[in-house]
C-alpha positions as CSV (number, residue, x, y, z in Angstrom):
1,X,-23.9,12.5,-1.9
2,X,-20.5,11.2,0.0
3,X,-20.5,13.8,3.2
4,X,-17.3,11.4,4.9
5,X,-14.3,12.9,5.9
6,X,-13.1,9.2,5.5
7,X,-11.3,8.0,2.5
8,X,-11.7,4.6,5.1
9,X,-14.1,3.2,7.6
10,X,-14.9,0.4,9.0
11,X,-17.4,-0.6,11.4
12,X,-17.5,-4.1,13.5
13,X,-15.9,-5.5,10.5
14,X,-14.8,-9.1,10.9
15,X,-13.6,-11.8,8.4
16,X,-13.3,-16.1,8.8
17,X,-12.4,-18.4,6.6
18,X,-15.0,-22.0,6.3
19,X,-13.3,-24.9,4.8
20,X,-15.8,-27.7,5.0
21,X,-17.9,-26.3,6.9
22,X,-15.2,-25.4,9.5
23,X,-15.5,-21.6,10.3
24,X,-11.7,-20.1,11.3
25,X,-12.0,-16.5,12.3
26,X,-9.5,-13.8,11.9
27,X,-10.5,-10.6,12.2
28,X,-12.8,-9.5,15.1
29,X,-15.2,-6.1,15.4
30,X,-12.3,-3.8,13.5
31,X,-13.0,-0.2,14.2
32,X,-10.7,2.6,11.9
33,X,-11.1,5.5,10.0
34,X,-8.5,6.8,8.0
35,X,-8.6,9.8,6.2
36,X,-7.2,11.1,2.5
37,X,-3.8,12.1,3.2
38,X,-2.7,9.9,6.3
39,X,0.4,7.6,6.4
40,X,-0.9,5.0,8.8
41,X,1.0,1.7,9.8
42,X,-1.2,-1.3,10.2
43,X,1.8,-3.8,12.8
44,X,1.9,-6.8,14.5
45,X,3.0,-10.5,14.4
46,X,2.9,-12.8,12.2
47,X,-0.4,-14.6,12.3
48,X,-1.9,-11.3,13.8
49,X,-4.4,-10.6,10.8
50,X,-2.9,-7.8,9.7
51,X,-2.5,-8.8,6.2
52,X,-5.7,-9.9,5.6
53,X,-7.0,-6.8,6.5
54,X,-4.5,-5.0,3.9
55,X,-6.3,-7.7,1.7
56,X,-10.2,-6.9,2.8
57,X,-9.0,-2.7,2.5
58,X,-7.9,-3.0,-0.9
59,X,-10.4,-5.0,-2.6
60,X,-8.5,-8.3,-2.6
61,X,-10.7,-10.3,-0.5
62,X,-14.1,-9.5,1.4
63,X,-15.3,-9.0,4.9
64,X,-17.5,-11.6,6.7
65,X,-19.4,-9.3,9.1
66,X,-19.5,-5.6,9.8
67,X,-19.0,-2.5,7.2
68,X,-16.5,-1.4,5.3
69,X,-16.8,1.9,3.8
70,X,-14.7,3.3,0.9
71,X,-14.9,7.2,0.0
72,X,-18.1,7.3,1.9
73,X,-19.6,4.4,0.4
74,X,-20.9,0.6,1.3
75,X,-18.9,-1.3,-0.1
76,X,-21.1,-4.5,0.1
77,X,-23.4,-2.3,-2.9
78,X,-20.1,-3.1,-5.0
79,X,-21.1,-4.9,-8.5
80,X,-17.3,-7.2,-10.4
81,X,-17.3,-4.6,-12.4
82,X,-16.8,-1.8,-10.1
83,X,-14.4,-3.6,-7.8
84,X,-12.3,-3.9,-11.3
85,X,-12.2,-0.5,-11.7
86,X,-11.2,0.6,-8.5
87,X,-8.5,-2.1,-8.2
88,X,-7.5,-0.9,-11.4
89,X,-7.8,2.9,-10.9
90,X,-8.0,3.8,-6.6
91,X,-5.5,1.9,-4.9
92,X,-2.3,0.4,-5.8
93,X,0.4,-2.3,-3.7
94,X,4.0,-2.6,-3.6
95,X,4.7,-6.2,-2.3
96,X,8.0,-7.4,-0.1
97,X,9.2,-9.6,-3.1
98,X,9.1,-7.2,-5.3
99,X,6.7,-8.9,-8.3
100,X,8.7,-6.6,-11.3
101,X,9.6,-8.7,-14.9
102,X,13.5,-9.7,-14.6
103,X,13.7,-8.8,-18.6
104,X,11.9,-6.0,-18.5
105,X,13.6,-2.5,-18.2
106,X,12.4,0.0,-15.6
107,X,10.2,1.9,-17.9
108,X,8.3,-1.0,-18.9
109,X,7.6,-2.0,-16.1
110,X,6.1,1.2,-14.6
111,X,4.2,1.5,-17.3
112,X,2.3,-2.1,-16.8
113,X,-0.3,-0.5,-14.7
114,X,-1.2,2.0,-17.5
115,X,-1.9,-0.9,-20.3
116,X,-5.1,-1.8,-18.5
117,X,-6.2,1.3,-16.7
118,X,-9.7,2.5,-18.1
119,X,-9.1,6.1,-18.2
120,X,-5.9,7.5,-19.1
121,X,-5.0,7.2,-22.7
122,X,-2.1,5.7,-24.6
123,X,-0.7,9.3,-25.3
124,X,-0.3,9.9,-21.8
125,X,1.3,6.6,-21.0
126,X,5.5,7.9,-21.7
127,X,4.6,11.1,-19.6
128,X,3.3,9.8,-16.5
129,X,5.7,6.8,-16.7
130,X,8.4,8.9,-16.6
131,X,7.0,11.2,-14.3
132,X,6.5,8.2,-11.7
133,X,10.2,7.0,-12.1
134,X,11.5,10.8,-11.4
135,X,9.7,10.8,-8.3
136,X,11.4,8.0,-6.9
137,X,15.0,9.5,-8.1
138,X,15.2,6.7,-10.8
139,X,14.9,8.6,-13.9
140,X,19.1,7.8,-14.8
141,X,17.6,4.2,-14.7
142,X,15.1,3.8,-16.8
143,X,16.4,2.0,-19.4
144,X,17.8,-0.5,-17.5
145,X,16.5,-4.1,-17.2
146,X,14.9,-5.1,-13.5
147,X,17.4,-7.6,-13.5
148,X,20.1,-5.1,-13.4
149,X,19.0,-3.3,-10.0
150,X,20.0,-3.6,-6.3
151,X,17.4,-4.8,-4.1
152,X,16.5,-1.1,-3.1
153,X,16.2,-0.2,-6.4
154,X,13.7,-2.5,-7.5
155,X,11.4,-1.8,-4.2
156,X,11.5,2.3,-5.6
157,X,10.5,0.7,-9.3
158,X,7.9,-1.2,-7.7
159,X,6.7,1.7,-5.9
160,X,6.7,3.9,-9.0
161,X,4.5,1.5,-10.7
162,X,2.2,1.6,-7.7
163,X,2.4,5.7,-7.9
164,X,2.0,5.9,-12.2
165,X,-2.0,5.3,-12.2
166,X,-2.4,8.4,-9.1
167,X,-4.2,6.2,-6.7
168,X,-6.2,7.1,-4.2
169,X,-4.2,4.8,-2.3
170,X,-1.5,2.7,-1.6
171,X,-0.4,-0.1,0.1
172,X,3.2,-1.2,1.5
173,X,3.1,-4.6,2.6
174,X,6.3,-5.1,4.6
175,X,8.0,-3.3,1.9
176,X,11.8,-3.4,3.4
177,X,11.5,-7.0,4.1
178,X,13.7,-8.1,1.6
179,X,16.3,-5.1,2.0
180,X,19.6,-3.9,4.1
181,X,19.1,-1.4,6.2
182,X,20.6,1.1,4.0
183,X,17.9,0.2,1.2
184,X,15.7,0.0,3.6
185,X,15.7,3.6,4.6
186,X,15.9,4.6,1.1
187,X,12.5,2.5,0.4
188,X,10.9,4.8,3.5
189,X,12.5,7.9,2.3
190,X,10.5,7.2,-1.2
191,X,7.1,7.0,1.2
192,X,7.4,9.6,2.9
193,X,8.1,11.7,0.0
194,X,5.0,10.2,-1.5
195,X,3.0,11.1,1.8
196,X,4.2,14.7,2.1
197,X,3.5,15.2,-1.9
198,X,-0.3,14.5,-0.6
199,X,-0.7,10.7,-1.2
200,X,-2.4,8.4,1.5
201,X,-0.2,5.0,2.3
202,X,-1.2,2.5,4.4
203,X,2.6,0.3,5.4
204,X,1.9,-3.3,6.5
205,X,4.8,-4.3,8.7
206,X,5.7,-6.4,11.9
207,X,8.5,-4.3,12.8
208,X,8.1,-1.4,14.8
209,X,11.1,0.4,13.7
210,X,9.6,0.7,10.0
211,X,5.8,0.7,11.4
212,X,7.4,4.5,13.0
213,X,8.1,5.8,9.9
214,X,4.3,6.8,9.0
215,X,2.5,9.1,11.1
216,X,0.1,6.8,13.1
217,X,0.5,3.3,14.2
218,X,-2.3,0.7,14.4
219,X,-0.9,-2.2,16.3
220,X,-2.9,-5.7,16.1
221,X,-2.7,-8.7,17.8
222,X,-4.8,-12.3,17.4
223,X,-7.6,-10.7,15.2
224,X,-8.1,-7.3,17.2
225,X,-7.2,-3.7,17.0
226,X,-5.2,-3.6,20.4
227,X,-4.2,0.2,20.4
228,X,-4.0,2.7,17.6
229,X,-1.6,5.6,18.8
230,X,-0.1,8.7,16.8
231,X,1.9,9.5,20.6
232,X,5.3,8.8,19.3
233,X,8.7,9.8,18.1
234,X,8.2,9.7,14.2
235,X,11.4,8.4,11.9
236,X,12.3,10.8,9.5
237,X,14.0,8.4,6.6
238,X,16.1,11.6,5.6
239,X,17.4,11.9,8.5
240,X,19.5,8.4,8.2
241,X,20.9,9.0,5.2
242,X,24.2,8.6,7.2
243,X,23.2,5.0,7.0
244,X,23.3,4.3,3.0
């Protein structure tokens, strides 16, 4: 029986890379819990390790040393098959650059996710497509080719496509890092939305004026966790809509 609060833990985790025999470490004795529901930034510099732990946390890569616990469980007892699933079905990623099919309209391209998913069946496919694009205030563009959208516009697609397979969570990896600041605080807007709907996000930025836009910000720096801190003034996206 799962009796964690956690929808994330890890303990002492640590990752390196070996290339002939060469050991490079990256990530030293990371400590965090994060809990269903939270919008948490994971910041620093580049180099920092911060993406490779996005990577280890959402079943892209593995951890070295240490435990890593998802909804309560190992997840070193993890089989291929059920790291499929839940990279299929629990957590999803919207990526800086985008990753959307230029000839491919907006619909389409939400739906992707769905083609593979396990669970949810073809008859549910249009519904919760279009139920994803609504919620990122891109239902007048659905029929519209990927190719056709501003910059902005095709981050809020992407993040509808992470949002259509109701993951348990998702991941923002330096999602305004491509965009004007006015698209920019349109992409955050869509987040926080997300967050205060219920969802749990997890941003991956080097900026700290985008890292302030979730609700707790774990800063690291040359492999370590060097402060994790919810004391500060939060950004409210909706409040700079002055900006677009």
């Amino acid at each position: 029986m799962n009796t964690s609060s956690f929808l994330i833990e890890t303990r002492n985790l640590g990752k390196s890379y070996f290339n002939d025999d060469v050991e490079t470490p990256v990530l030293f004795d990371i400590n965090l819990s994060i809990k269903k529901g939270e919008f948490v930034s994971i910041m620093g510099p580049s180099g920092s390790g911060k993406s490779t732990l996005m990577h280890i946390l959402g079943f892209l890569d593995t951890h070295t040393v240490g435990d890593y616990l998802f909804q309560g469980k190992p997840t070193v007892t993890l089989n291929d098959d059920d790291l499929s699933r839940i990279r299929a079905t629990r957590v999803s990623f919207v990526f800086q650059a985008f990753n959307l099919l230029p000839r491919t309209t907006v619909l389409q391209n939400v739906m992707l996710p769905l083609l593979y998913h396990p669970t949810i069946p073809e008859s549910q496919r249009i519904s919760k497509t279009l139920k994803a694009i609504e919620t990122v205030g891109l239902l007048d563009r659905k029929d519209f080719l990927s190719s056709q959208l501003s910059g902005g516009q095709k981050q809020r697609v992407a993040i509808a496509r992470a949002l259509v397979t109701d993951p348990d969570l998702i991941f923002a990896d330096e999602p305004t890092g491509n965009l004007d600041s006015a698209s920019g605080v349109a992409v955050m807007e869509a987040l926080q939305t997300l967050h205060k709907s219920g969802h749990t996000i997890i941003l991956v930025t080097h900026e700290r004026t985008t890292a302030m836009h979730a609700e707790r910000i774990i800063h690291i720096r040359d492999g370590r966790i060097e402060s994790d801190t919810s004391d500060f003034q939060r950004i409210v996206a909706k409040d700079q809509e002055h900006l677009k």
